[in-house]
N, C-alpha and C positions, 0 to 999 in steps of 0.2 A: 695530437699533432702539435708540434712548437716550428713554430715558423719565422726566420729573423731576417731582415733587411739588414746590408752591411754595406755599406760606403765603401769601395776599394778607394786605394790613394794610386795607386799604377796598375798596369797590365799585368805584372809581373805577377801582382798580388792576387787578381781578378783570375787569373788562368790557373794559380795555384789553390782557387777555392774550388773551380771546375773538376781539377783532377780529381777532386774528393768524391764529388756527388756523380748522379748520373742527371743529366742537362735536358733541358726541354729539348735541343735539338740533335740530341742523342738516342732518345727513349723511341723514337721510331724505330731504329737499327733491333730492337726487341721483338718485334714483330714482323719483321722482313721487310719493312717499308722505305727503310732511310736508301736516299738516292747516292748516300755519300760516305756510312757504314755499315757492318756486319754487328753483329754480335760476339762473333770471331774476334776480328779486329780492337772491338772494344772491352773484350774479357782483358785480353793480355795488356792492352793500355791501361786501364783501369787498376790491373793488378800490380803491374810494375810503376803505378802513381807517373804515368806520361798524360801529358794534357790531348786531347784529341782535338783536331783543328780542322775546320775545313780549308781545305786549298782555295785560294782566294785568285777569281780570274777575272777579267775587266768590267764584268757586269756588277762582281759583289763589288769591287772598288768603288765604282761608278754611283754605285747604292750606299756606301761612307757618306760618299758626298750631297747626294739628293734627298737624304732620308730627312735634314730639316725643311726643305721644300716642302717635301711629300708629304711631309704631318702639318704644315701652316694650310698646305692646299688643303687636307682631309678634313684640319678644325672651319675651315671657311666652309665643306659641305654639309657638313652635320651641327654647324651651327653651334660648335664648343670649343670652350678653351681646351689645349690639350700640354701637355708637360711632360718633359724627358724623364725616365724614372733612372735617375743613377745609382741604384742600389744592384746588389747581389741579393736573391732572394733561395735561401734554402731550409730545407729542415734537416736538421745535422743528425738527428734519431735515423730515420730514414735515410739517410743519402741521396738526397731529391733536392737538385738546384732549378735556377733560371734565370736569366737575365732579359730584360726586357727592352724594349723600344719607350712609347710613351704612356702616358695613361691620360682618359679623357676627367675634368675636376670640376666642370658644371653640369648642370641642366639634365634631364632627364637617363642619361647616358651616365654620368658620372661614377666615377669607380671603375667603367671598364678599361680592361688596355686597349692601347692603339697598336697594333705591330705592322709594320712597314715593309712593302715588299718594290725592289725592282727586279721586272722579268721584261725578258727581250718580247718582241710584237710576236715572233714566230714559234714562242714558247706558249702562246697563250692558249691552245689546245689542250694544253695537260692541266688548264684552270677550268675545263668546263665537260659538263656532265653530257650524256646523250641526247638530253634536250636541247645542249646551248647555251643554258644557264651557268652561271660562274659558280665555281664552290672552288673551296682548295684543296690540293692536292692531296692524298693520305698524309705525308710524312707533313705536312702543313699545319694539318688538323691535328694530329698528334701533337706538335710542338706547344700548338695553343690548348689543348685541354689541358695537358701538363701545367702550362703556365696557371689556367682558372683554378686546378685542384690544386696547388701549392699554393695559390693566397686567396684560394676561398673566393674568389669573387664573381661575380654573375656571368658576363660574359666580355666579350672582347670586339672589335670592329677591326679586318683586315684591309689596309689601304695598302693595294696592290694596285702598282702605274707597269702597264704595258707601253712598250716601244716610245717610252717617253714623253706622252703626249695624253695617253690614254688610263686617265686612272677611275678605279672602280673599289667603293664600299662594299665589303661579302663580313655580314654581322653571324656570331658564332655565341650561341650560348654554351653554358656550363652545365656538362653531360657528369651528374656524379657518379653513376655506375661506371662509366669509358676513365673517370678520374679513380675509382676504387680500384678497378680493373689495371688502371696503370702503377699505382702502388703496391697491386700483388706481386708487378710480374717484375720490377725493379729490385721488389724484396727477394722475389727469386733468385734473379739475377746475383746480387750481393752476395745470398747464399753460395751460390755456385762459385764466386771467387776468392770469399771464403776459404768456403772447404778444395778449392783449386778442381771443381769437376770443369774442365774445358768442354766447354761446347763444342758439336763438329763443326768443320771449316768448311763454305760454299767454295773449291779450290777455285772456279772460275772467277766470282768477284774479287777472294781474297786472294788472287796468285801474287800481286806486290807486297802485300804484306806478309802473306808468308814466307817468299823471298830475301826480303829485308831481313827477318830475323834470323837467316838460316844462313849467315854470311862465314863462318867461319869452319874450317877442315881439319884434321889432323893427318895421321902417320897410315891409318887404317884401312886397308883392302879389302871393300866387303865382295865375297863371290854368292850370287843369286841361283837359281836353277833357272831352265826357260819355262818352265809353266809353272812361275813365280808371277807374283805382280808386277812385283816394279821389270822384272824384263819385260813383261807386256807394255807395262809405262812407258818402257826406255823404248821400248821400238814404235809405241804410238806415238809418241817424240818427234824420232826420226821420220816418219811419214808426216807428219805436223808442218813440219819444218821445208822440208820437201817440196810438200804443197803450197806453203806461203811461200817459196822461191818462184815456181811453177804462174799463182797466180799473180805476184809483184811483177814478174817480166810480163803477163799479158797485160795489165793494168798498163803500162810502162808503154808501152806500144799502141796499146789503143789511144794513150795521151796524144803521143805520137803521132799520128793519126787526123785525131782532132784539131791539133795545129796545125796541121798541113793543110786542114782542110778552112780551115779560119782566117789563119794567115797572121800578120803582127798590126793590124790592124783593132782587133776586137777586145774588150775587156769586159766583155758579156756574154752569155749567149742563155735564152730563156726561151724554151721549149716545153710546151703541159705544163706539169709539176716540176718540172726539173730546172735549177737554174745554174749554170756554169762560169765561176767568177776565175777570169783570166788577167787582171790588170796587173802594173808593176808594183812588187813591191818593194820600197826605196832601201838605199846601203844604209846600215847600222855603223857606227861612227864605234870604232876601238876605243877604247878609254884606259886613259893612261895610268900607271901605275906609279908605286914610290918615287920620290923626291929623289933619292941616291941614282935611277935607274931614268930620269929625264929623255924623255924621246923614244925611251920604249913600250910597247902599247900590249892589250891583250883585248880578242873578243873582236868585234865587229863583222859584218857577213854584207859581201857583195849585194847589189838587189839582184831580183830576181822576178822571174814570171810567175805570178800566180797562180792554181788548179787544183780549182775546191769545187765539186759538183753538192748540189744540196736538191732536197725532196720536200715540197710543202707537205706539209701532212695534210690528211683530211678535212678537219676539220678548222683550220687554219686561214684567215682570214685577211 
């Protein structure tokens, strides 16, 4: 193993060492785990040198900003200093990256990483085990082994803040067999993009990106038999579709319904497990465009009413 630390100087630089390797928070997508990709997905990125990114929605934003917090509060509970690791860590033999959050530099702990998490209050179910107890997530735990087996080091401390207020220490040692195990299956992996053997595609997770890349048509008229596939496809389609019409009108109606029954007074309503957020949401302001085109605007949306029903989960607190 050769293993190097690389100071990026921009993003640009940092997201073009990713595309090389495969990422600690990639390597779950390997074993069915990743909440965010396929193996599918990341064959054909990987092949075609596209960086894979996760879509970034107000909580990871939210987590930019809190993640120096989050490690001053984690070093005041464990009693160490902790420090941001600016490096890219890969082994270029392998194609095995990472990038890190912090790493703890005194006291009995020292040497481990810190890695920082924000999750919403209502996401905190999928941190905890049937007893109750916090552990992380598979695709969590993956990320972090990956990170111990790429720089060799003992273990790591997860400082993960629920709903802002509530945060908790979940300590993770270094499993070398789940770290061996993750460099066979990376080497696989490479192999297979390599030699171009594509993986099959889960059509249901990966229907956008298989979509995406299928964007382009020619001159050509394919004719099918009926007890062909894709005519079965095409007419499972059509009944598909059918159905999502069928149930967006009863959906649409029951809304209906509910405000009649409400009235324009309410911007709640919490019943059992279930909670139904009604309140207004305000106009989006157009934003204007070029200097030449003064006074002419694009974008902005009326407000509107509200109608998100949501389900506490079981174990959710």
């Amino acid at each position: 193993m050769s293993t190097e630390y690389i100071k990026t100087e921009s993003k640009e630089e940092w997201l073009a060492l990713r595309a090389k390797d495969v990422t600690s928070t990639e390597s779950a997508a390997l074993f069915g785990l990743s909440p965010y990709h396929t193996e599918f997905d990341l064959f054909h990125r990987k092949r075609d040198g596209r960086v894979v990114e996760i879509p970034e929605n107000e909580r990871m934003r939210a987590g930019t900003y809190l993640e120096p917090a989050i490690a001053e509060w984690a070093s005041d509970e464990i009693g160490c200093h902790v420090q941001r690791l600016n490096a890219y860590c890969r082994d270029g033999e392998a194609r095995i990256g990472a990038s890190f959050d912090y790493q703890i530099t005194n006291g009995k702990l020292a040497g481990r990483i810190l890695e920082i998490k924000n999750v919403a209050f209502d996401q905190r179910y999928k941190w905890e085990n049937e007893e109750g107890e916090l552990e992380p997530p598979p695709h969590i735990e993956v990320q972090v082994q990956h990170q111990l087996e790429l720089t060799q080091r003992p273990g790591a401390h997860i400082a993960v803040l629920f709903g802002g207020n509530d945060l908790n220490l979940i300590p993770v040692s270094r499993i070398p067999r789940i770290g061996l195990g993750l460099r066979n299956r990376i080497k696989r992996f490479w192999s297979d993009v390599d030699s171009g053997r594509e993986p099959e595609p889960d059509f249901e997770r990966d229907a956008d990106f298989i979509t995406s890349i299928h964007q382009m048509s020619g001159d050509e008229i394919l004719k099918v038999d009926e007890d062909s596939e894709i005519w079965s496809l095409m007419k499972g389609y059509q009944a598909a579709r059918d159905n999502a019409k069928a149930h967006t009108a009863s959906a649409e109606s029951i809304k209906a319904k509910v405000l009649h029954l409400i009235g324009d007074g309410v911007c709640k309503v919490l019943g059992g497990n279930l909670t139904l957020s009604c309140g207004m949401v305000k106009d989006t302001e157009p934003t204007r465009i070029t200097q030449d085109m003064i006074g002419k605007t694009y974008g902005g949306k009326r407000g509107h009413r509200n109608f998100r029903v949501t389900e506490m989960k079981p174990n959710a607190k």
